[in-house]
Structure formats: structure tokens, C-alpha cells
N, C-alpha and C positions, 0 to 999 in steps of 0.2 A: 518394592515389587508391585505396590496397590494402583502405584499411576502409570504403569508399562502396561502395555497392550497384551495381547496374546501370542501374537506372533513375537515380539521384544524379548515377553517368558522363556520363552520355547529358546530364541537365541543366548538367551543368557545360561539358562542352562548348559545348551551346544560350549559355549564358553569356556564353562568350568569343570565339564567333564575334561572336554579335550585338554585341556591345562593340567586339571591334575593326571591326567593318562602319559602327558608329556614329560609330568615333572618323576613320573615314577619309573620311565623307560630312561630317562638321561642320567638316572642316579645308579642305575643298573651299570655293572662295571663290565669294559670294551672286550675281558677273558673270562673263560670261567673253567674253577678248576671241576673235578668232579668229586664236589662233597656237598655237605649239609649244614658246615658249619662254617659264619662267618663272620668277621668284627666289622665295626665302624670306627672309619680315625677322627681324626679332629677335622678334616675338611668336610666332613661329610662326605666320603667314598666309600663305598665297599669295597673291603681286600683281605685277603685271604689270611692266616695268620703267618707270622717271619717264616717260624720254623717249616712251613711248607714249599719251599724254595729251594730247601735242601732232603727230602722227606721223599725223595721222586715220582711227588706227583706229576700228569700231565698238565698241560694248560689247553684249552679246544678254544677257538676262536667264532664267533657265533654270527657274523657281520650278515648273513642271511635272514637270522633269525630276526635282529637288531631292524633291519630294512622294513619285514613286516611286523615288529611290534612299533614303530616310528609309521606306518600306513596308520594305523586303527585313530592314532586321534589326528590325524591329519584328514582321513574320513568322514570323523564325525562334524569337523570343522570347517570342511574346505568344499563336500560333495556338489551343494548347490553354486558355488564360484565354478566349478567344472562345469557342470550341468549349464550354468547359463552363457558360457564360454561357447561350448560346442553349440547349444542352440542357437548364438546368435552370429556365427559361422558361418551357417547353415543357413541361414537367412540374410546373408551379404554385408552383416555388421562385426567387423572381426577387430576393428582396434579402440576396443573400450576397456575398461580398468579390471574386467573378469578377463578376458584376453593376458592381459599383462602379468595377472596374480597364478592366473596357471600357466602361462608358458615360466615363469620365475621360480615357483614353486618344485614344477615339475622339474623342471634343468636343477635344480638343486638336489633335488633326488638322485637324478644323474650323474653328478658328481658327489657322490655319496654324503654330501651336509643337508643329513636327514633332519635333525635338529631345527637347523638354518628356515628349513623348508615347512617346517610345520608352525615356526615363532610368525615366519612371515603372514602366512594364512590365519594365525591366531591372532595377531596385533589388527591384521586390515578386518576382519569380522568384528573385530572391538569399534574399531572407528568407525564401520558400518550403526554398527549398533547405536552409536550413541549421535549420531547424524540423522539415524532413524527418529531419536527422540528426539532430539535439539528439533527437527522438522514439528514434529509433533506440537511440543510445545509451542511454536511459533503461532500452528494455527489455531492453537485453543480460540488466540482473544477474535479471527477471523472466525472460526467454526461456532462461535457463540451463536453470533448474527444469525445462525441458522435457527434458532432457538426462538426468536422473533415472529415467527410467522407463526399465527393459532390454526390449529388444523379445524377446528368447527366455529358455526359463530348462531348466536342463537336468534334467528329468524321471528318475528312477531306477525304473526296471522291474524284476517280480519276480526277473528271472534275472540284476539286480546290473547290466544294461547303464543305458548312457544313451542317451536318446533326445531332441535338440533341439524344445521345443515354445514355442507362443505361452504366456504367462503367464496369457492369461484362460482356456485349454484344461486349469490345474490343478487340480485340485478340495483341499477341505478334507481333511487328513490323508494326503497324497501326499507322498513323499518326493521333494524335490530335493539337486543338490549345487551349489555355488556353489565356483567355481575361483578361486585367486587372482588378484587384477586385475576380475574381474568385480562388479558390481553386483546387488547382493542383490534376486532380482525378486519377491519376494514374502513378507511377514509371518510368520513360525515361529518356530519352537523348534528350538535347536541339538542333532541328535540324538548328532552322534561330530563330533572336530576338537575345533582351537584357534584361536585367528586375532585378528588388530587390523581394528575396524573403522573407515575414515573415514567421519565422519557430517559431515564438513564440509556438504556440498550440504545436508541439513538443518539442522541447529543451529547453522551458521556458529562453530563451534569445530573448530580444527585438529589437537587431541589424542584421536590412537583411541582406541576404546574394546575391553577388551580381551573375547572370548567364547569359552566353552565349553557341554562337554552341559549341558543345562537352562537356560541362557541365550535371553532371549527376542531374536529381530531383527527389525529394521523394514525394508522393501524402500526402496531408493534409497541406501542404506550402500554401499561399497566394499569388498570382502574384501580385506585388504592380505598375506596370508600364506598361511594354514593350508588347505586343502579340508576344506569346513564339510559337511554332512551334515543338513540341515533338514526337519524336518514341519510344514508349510503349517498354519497355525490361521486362516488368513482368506482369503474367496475372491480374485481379483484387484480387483472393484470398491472392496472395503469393505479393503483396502492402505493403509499411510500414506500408497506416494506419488504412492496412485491419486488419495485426498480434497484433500492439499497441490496437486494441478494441478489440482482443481475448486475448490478456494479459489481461486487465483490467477487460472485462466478466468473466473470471476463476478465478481472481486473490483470491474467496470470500473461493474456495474451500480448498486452505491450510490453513489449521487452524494454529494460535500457537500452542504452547503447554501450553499457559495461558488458549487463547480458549476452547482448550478441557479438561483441569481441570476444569474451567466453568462449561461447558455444563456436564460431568461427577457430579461432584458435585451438580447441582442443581436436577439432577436424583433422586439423591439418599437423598439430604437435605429436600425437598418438602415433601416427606413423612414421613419419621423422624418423623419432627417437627409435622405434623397434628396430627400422633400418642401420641408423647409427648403434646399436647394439649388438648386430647380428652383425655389420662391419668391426667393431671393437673385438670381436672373437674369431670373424673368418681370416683378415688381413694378418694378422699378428701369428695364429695357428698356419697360414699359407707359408709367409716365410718362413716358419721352424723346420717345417716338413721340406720344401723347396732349396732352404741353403746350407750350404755345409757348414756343419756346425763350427768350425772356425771362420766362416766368415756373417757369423750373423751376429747383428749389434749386440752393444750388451745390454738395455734392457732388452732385448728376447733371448739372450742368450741363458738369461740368470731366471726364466721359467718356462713352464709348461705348457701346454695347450689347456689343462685343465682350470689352468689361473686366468687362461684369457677369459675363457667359457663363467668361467665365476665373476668375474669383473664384467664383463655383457650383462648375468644373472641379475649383479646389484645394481647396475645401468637401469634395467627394468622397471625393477619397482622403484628404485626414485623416481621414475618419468612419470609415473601415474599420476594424471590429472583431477585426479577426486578431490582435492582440496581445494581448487580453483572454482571447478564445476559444481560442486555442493554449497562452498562458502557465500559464494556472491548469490547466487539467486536467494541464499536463504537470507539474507542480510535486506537485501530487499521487501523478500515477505514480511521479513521482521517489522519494518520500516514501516509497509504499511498496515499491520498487524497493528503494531503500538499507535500510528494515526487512529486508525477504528475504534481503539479504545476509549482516544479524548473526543468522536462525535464528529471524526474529520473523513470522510471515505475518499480514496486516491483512486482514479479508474485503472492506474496500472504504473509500475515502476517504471517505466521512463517520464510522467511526470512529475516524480519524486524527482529524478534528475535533475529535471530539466527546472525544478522549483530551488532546488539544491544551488543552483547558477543567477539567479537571478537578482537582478541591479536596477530595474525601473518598475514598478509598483504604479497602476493606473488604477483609479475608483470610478465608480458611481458613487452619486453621492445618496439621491434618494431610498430610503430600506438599505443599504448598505453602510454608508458614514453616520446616517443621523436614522432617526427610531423609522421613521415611515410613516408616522400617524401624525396626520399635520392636526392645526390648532386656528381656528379664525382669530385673530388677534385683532385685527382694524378693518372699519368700514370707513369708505372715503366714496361717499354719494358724492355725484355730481346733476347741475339741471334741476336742482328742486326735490330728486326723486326721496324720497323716505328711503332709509337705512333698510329694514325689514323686507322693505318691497325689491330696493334691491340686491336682497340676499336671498328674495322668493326666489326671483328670473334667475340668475345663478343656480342656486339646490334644484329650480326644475329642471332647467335647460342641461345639469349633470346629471339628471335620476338615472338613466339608462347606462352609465359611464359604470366602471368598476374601480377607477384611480383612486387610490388615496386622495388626493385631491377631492374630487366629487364629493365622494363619503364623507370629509370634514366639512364640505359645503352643507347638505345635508342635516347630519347632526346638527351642523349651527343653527340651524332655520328651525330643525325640529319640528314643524309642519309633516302631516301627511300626503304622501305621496299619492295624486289622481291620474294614473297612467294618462286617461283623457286628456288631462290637459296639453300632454304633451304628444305632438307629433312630429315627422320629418326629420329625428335628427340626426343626424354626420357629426362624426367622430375623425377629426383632421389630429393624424401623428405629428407630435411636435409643437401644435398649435390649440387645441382645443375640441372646442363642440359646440355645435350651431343645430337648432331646433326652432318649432315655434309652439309657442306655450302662449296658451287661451289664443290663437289665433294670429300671433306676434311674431315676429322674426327675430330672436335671441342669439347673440354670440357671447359665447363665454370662453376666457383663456388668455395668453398671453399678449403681447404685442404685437406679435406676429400676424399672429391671427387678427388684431384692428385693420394693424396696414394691407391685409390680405383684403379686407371688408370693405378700407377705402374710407374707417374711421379715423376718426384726430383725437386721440388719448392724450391721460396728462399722466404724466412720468412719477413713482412714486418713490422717494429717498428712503427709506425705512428698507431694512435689509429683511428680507422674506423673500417668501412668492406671491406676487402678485396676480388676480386673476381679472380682467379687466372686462365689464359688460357692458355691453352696444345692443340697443332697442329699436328696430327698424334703421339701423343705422348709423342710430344717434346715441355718444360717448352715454351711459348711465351711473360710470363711477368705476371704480376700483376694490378689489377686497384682500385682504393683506392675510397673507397665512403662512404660519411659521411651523416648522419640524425643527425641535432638537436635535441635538448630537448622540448618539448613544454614549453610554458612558465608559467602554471601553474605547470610545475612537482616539479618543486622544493617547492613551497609551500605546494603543497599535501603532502609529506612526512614531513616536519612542523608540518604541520596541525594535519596530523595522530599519529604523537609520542604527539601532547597538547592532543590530543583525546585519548589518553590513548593506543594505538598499540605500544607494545613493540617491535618487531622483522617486519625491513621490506626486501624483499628478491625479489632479480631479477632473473628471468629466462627467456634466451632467447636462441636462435639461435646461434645468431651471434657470432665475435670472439671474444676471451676472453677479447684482448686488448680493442676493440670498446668497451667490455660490461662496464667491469671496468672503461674505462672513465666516459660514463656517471653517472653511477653509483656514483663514486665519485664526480661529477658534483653536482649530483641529493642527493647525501648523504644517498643512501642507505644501508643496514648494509652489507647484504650479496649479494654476486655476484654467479651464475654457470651458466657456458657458453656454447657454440658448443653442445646444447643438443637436440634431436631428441622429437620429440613427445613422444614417449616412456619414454624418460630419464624425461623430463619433471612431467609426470604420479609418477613416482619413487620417486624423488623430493617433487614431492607434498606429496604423502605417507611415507615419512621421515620426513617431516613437523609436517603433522597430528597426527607421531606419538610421536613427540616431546614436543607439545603443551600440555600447563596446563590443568586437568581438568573443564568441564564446560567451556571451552574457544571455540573458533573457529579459523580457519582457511577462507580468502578471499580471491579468486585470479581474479583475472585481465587481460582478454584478448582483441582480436580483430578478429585476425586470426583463415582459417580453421583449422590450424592444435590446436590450442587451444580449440577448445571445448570438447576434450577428457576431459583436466585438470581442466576446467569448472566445468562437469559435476561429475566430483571425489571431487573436493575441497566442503567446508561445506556451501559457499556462492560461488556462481560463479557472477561475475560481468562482462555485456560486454558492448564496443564501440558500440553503436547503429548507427552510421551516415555515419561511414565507414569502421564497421566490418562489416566480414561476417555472412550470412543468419546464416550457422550453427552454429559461435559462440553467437550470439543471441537467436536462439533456445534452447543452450543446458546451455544458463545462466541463473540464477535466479534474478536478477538485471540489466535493462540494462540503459544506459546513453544516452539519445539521442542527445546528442551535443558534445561526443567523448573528454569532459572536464574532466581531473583527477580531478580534484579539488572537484568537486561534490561526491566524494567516502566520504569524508569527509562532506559532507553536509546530504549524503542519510546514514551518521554512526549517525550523529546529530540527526536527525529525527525519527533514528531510536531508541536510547537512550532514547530519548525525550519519545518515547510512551511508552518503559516502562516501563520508572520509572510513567508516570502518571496511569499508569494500576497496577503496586504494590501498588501505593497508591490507588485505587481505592477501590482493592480487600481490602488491610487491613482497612482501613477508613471503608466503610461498614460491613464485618465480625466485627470488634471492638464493631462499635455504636449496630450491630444489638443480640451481643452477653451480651455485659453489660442491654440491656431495656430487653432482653428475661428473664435475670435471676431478674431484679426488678419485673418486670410483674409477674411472677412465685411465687413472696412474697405480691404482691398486691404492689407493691410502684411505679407501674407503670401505668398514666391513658394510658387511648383510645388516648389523644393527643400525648403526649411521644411514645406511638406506631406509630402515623400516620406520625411523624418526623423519627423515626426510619425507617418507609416501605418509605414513597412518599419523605420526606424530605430527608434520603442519597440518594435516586435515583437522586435526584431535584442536586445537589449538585457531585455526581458522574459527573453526565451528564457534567453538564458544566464544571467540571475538564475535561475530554475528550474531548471537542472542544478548547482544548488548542492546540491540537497536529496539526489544522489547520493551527495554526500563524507558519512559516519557517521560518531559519532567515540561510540564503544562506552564506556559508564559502567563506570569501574574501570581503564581499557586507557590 
């Protein structure tokens, strides 16, 4: 009782009154004599004793009485199905599943299977009830997330105090402090402190992570330790986990495309059937009445009009489409219910689908396949110049850059950064960045970018990324920088070929040689390199249009220059922890713990919901189409109906809280 709501309560109660009020009106015997004393036999009836059969007692028959003590728990059970019948009547919505439950009920009443009429309304508020909860449950692991967001954050003022304010009341470049135990309310830079972050509630990973000055943090973390000391780099709207609870608010609005077969389908089935019900009782009652009774067939001859009206009755409620219309949508939620849990947010159930289908798997490789944080490994001066000097002209001519690239430039050098020295510089996509530093004309970047300059470079075999500088012109040498693999990339691709993706395919930037190491490192099928945002788009569109029928295309990024190819591929997938804003905007899958491995987990789960939503849909269409056509010949009762209507729902449902249990790839 402790995990059902209040309204749940309240039904459950309704429940068990009306149940036992029905079990003590049907044990009641159909005569009664006029006395006070009476036995119980072995079936459990009441009857009067032998010798009163001959005794000349009368017998009264009470079928009035019967009718309204068979109301009272049909009342207590059934009022608000009426109630929202009529209201929704009334309001131009007249065949949905309260429609069906009281035109069935009531018509049962009619033909006096009082009984009949009150099990039916007690069975389908069962399966209400417990669809109510199965929903519930579903969104606990969703309604967490709401939990995420701290409503105060505590403000640091110029004379060192604190002052408790709302998070959206902080601006850009405000100093907050975050206390142990509390929740990071908002996006910064750690300015003083140490501390273990849980980022469980995002990433669905239980190992802190740990932070100091210069340490970038995401609002919805937990401070497990140290008093952190942060300057705000994002307002509150544009916060991770202001956009993760607008993910998850919209995520209701893409439908599948089971969905909306659904919901189209019950449109147009609802009616239908009432039709063909209200024919199965008019057509058959026409001719009884119309033919002379010697010449009407014999099955009409061998019943009543009353039998047709019952067999329409039970027509009814098996047509009721609650089991379709509840099952699937919630198998969905489930789906991505259970994703949110492993740290995977979906913007909406048809690209679970649509993830669900898919045969060709594209990457990036940069912050996606390999770590992101390159490593200077070799220097290859040329011209005389000193190693150092040309690692200066490099680190400077990147200072203004924010590429991983640069940044490793940089740290190599280790030198301090004199804004002065550097002016003029352009930042060419794809190619690099040209400045001039102490007065010089600097190019730094790939090959592209030489022959753009109208330098003659020398080619380096060593598999890396290459970043090559030209001084006024003239070649100055090469520098060689290497990124790792992450360590789950290679199992991802594993993973994804046991998971059935046939074709995996790298697309990056970088040079051919770096790409193709990892590549073959990583075991991916196909390689295309030194590609522009553009060429990328291209690539992709040669994919897509390569690809099987009915399949899909996934791609994989992190980077701004990836959300173009994102947004073109049929599932876009991004790096939530340390991609960029746009790449996560413009993805429909993001990972918030920047783990490939989970692509594979969020394919799992995606699979998972729908193959249990195929069975859903078939399981109920099946049962509800084989009792429609018994019902139709009479070889169907009111029970065999009410397992058809409340029983597939009963049953749907809980096949659809399967899609909650995740079973995380690698764990």
C-alpha cells in the first residue's frame, strides 16, 4: 500500500468493497421463502430446509429487489466509467474504452445478467488500476531526473559572504560555492578546492570523478567532499541539467511509428466494431421478428433476440482497445526509462526505433573512438630550425584555438602565453590556423593547408596527426601527435558486429595514416579521411544511400563541426560530457559519460522494446480477434470476453515493464 499513490488507495479500496458487496449479493438465493431460518449446503448456497417444500410455505421471488442490490456495487465501481462516458459524449469523443465499458455493462443490465455486468466493470477497473501503476513505475527512473536540478545555489559576494539564491538569479562569471553533500547547481570552472564528484544521476556510472582548480563541472553532480569554489561559464537555462530535463519533458512528443499506427488504428477500430456489434444484434433480431417462424434458418431459429443482444454485449468489450493503446506507448517509456538509467537520454521513442533497425554505424573518430587528448610524440624540424623554436611558432600560432590539437600544442611547449605576440589569426575548418607571432607569418595545420599557402612539405610515415609549420612561407618542420584509443572502442565494435550492425565506418578529419591506424587498431571495416564537414555530409549521403531497405544509418559524434552529419544521418548519436552544445543539440541520442560502449547498450534496449511491443501488438490483436469471432457464433461467454478486454491488457502491461530491467554491455 506504501508505494500506491492516493488516488491508487482510494481505487483499491473501490475494488474491494464492490467485490465483496458482489460476492454477498450472488450468494443470496434467486427465492425466498418467508422465514428466518436457513441452512448452507455443500455448494455453498443457501436453501431453505427439505421439509419446507412440503410445509406450505410460499416462495416470493425478489428479481426487483436482486436488480437494485446488484446497482450498489456496480455504483461503487463503475460511476466514474459512466461519468467520463457521458462527459466525453458530450464533448464529441464518444468511442473510447469508457464508451464501450458502459454501453456493455449497461446492455447487461438489460438483459438481466446483473452479475455479468458488474464482474465486467470490476475486472476492467482492476486492469485500470494496475496500468495506472505499471505507468507509474515506469517513470520513477524518468521522474528522478527531476531531482537533478538544486533549487538554490549559494552566491559568493564581494566581501567573501554567501548569500542563498535561485540558480536562474546567477549570471555568467559569478562566483558560487558548492558545500559537501550538495548538488552542483550550475556549469563552471573549479576556481580553489578538491573534491569527488557523483555524476551517477547523469552518466549512470557510480565511480566519482575526481576535481580541481581548472576542472570543468556540469550542474546535477553531487559534491562528495571538498568546498569547491566555481565560476559559472553558462547561464542557468543553457546548464546540462537544465537541457537533460528538456530532453526528457519533449522526449513524449516523437512518436514511433508503432505509436502512431496505435493511435491511428484505435481511431478508426473503436468504431468499426461498435458498428459491427450493433449489426450482430440488429440483423439477426430483424429477421426473427420479420420471418415466419417456419421459415427462419436454424441458427436463428434455435434463439432469441435476447441471445443476440448478449453476443453484441460480449462483441463489446472484447473490442476494447486498452491493451494496445496502454501496452505500447508504455513499453516505450519503459525503453527509455531503462536508457536514462545507464546515463543514455533518447529524445523520443521513434529514435529508439529507429536505433532498434539499424545496419551501418559511422564514427568520428576524434573524442569519440580515441580519448581526445592528444600527446606530442615527435618533432621533425626541418631548415636548421631548433625543435623548441618550432614547437614555440606552433603553441603560439594555436594559443587562440580551443582544439584539442592546440591545447596539446601548448602544454608541450609549456611556455607562457604573451597575447602580444600574437596577432591576425584565422582559423581555416579543416585546415588549420595562420597568425603572425612576433611579427611573422605562421601557418600551422595540415597539408591542406601547406598547399593552400603554396608550401612544399615533407610527408611524414609515422601514423599520428601531423601538424606541419611554414614561416613566411617557408616548410619549418613537422610535429607529430598522437590520441589513443579509448578503452572501450575496441569492444564497441565487437559488440556492434554480435548486435547484428553489419558495416562499421570511420570518418574523420584527420590524416589518413593516424585514421587508418586506429582504425585497424579498433577493427573497423572502412576508413575516409582528411574530410571537411562537407565531405563528411557527402559520405554520409553515400551511406544512406547504400544501405538495405528498412535499415538505418547511426552516426557518432562529439564535435562542432559534426552536428551537421548528425543531424542528416537517420539516428544521430552524441558525446554528452565533452561534446559540444551543438553536437548535442542537433543529436537525437546523447551519452552522458562520452563511453562508446553504451552505443551498444542504448542498440540493446532499444531492440529490446521492440520486439516486446511486436509482441504486444500481435498477442492482443490475436486473442482479441479469435473471442471476437467465438463471441459472434455465441461460443463465447462474458468471462472469455473479460480476459480478452482486462486480461490481454493485464498481461500486455506487464510484458512492457520488462523493457525497465537493462542489462548494461560489458557489466
Amino acid at each position: 500500500m506504501k508505494s500506491l499513490t492516493r488516488g491508487q488507495r482510494k481505487m483499491l479500496i473501490r475494488i474491494l468493497a464492490a467485490a465483496a458487496l458482489l460476492i454477498v449479493v450472488k450468494l443470496l438465493p434467486d427465492q425466498i421463502y418467508p422465514a428466518d431460518r436457513w441452512v448452507i449446503d455443500f455448494t455453498g448456497q443457501w436453501t431453505p430446509p427439505a421439509e419446507w417444500a412440503t410445509s406450505g410455505y410460499t416462495l416470493y421471488s425478489w428479481g426487483p429487489v436482486r436488480f437494485l442490490l446488484y446497482l450498489i456495487p456496480y455504483g461503487i465501481i463503475g460511476w466514474d466509467v459512466l461519468w467520463r462516458a457521458v462527459r466525453n459524449i458530450r464533448n464529441g469523443q464518444v468511442f473510447d474504452e469508457n464508451f464501450l465499458m458502459a454501453l456493455a455493462t449497461l446492455g447487461a443490465f438489460a438483459t438481466s445478467e446483473y452479475a455479468e455486468a458488474v464482474f465486467v466493470m470490476l475486472f476492467y477497473q482492476v486492469g485500470e488500476l494496475f496500468q495506472d501503476y505499471a505507468v507509474g513505475r515506469s517513470r520513477q527512473s524518468i521522474a528522478a531526473l527531476m531531482d537533478i536540478r538544486p533549487d538554490t545555489a549559494n552566491l559568493e559576494r564581494p566581501d567573501g559572504s554567501l548569500e542563498t539564491v535561485d540558480p536562474e538569479d546567477v549570471e555568467v562569471g559569478a562566483v558560487i560555492a558548492v558545500k559537501p553533500g550538495e548538488r552542483v547547481p550550475l556549469d563552471g570552472e573549479v576556481l580553489e578546492g578538491v573534491s569527488a564528484l557523483d555524476t551517477a544521476a547523469l552518466t549512470g556510472e557510480s565511480a566519482p570523478r575526481d576535481v580541481g582548480p581548472g576542472d570543468a563541472v556540469i550542474s546535477g553532480c553531487v559534491n562528495q567532499s571538498g568546498l569547491l569554489r566555481v565560476r559559472v561559464t553558462k547561464p542557468c537555462e543553457e546548464s546540462t541539467v537544465s537541457k537533460i530535463l528538456d530532453l526528457v519533458e519533449n522526449a513524449g512528443e516523437k512518436k514511433a511509428a508503432s505509436e502512431n499506427f496505435i493511435t491511428r488504428f484505435a481511431r478508426y477500430y473503436t468504431p468499426c466494431v461498435v458498428l459491427a456489434a450493433l449489426a450482430l444484434f440488429l440483423l439477426p433480431a430483424a429477421a426473427l421478428a420479420l420471418l415466419p417462424a417456419g421459415a427462419q434458418p436454424g441458427f436463428l431459429a434455435e434463439t432469441a433476440w435476447q441471445d443476440w443482444l448478449h453476443r453484441a454485449l460480449i462483441f463489446l468489450v472484447i473490442s476494447c482497445p486498452c491493451a494496445l493503446v496502454i501496452s505500447v506507448p508504455l513499453s516505450f517509456f519503459g525503453g527509455i526509462g531503462g536508457a536514462g538509467k545507464c546515463g543514455i537520454l533518447v529524445k523520443g521513442s521513434s529514435f529508439l526505433e529507429l536505433l532498434a533497425k539499424t545496419e551501418t554505424v559511422a564514427f568520428d573518430k576524434t573524442g569519440t573512438l580515441t580519448e581526445g587528448s592528444f600527446t606530442v610524440t615527435a618533432l621533425h624540424p626541418a631548415g636548421g630550425v631548433p625543435e623548441q623554436t618550432l614547437l614555440e611558432w606552433a603553441a603560439l600560432a594555436e594559443s587562440w584555438s580551443g582544439h584539442p590539437i592546440s591545447l596539446s600544442l601548448r602544454s608541450a611547449w609549456g611556455g607562457e602565453i604573451d597575447p602580444g605576440r600574437v596577432t591576425d589569426v584565422e582559423e581555416i575548418a579543416g585546415h588549420g590556423v595562420t597568425a603572425r607571432v612576433d611579427g611573422r607569418r605562421v601557418a600551422a595545420g595540415n597539408s591542406r593547408l601547406m598547399e593552400r599557402e603554396g608550401v612544399r612539405w615533407e610527408d611524414c610515415q609515422r601514423p599520428g596527426t601531423v601538424v606541419h609549420v611554414a614561416v613566411e612561407g617557408t616548410y619549418a618542420g613537422c610535429i607529430l601527435i598522437s590520441d589513443l584509443p579509448k578503452p572501450a572502442a575496441k569492444s564497441l565494435v565487437e559488440g556492434l558486429r554480435a548486435a547484428g550492425v553489419k558495416r562499421t565506418v570511420m570518418l574523420t578529419g584527420d590524416t589518413e595514416a593516424a585514421a587508418r591506424a586506429v582504425a585497424g587498431d579498433l577493427g573497423v571495416d572502412e576508413v575516409h579521411a582528411q574530410l571537411l564537414p562537407a565531405d563528411k555530409v557527402e559520405q554520409v549521403e553515400r551511406l544512406l544511400a547504400a544501405k538495405s531497405p528498412g535499415t538505418t544509418l547511426a552516426f557518432v559524434g562529439d564535435g562542432i563541426n559534426d552536428a551537421p552529419v548528425l543531424t542528416r544521418a537517420d539516428v544521430g548519436i552524441a558525446m554528452g560530457a565533452l561534446g559540444s552544445d551543438a553536437a548535442i543539440e542537433a543529436a537525437d541520442i546523447v551519452l552522458m559519460d562520452d563511453n562508446p560502449a553504451k552505443i551498444v547498450t542504448a542498440m540493446g534496449i532499444a531492440r529490446k522494446t521492440l520486439r516486446i511491443v511486436k509482441q504486444n501488438i500481435w498477442f492482443a490483436l490475436g486473442v482479441k480477434f479469435a473471442v471476437l469471432a467465438l463471441g459472434a457464433f455465441g461460443m463465447a461467454s462474458m468471462w472469455a470476453a473479460v480476459f480478452a478486454d482486462v486480461g490481454v491488457a493485464f498481461l500486455a502491461i506487464l510484458n512492457a515493464t520488462r523493457c525497465l530491467r537493462v542489462k548494461e554491455f560489458g557489466k
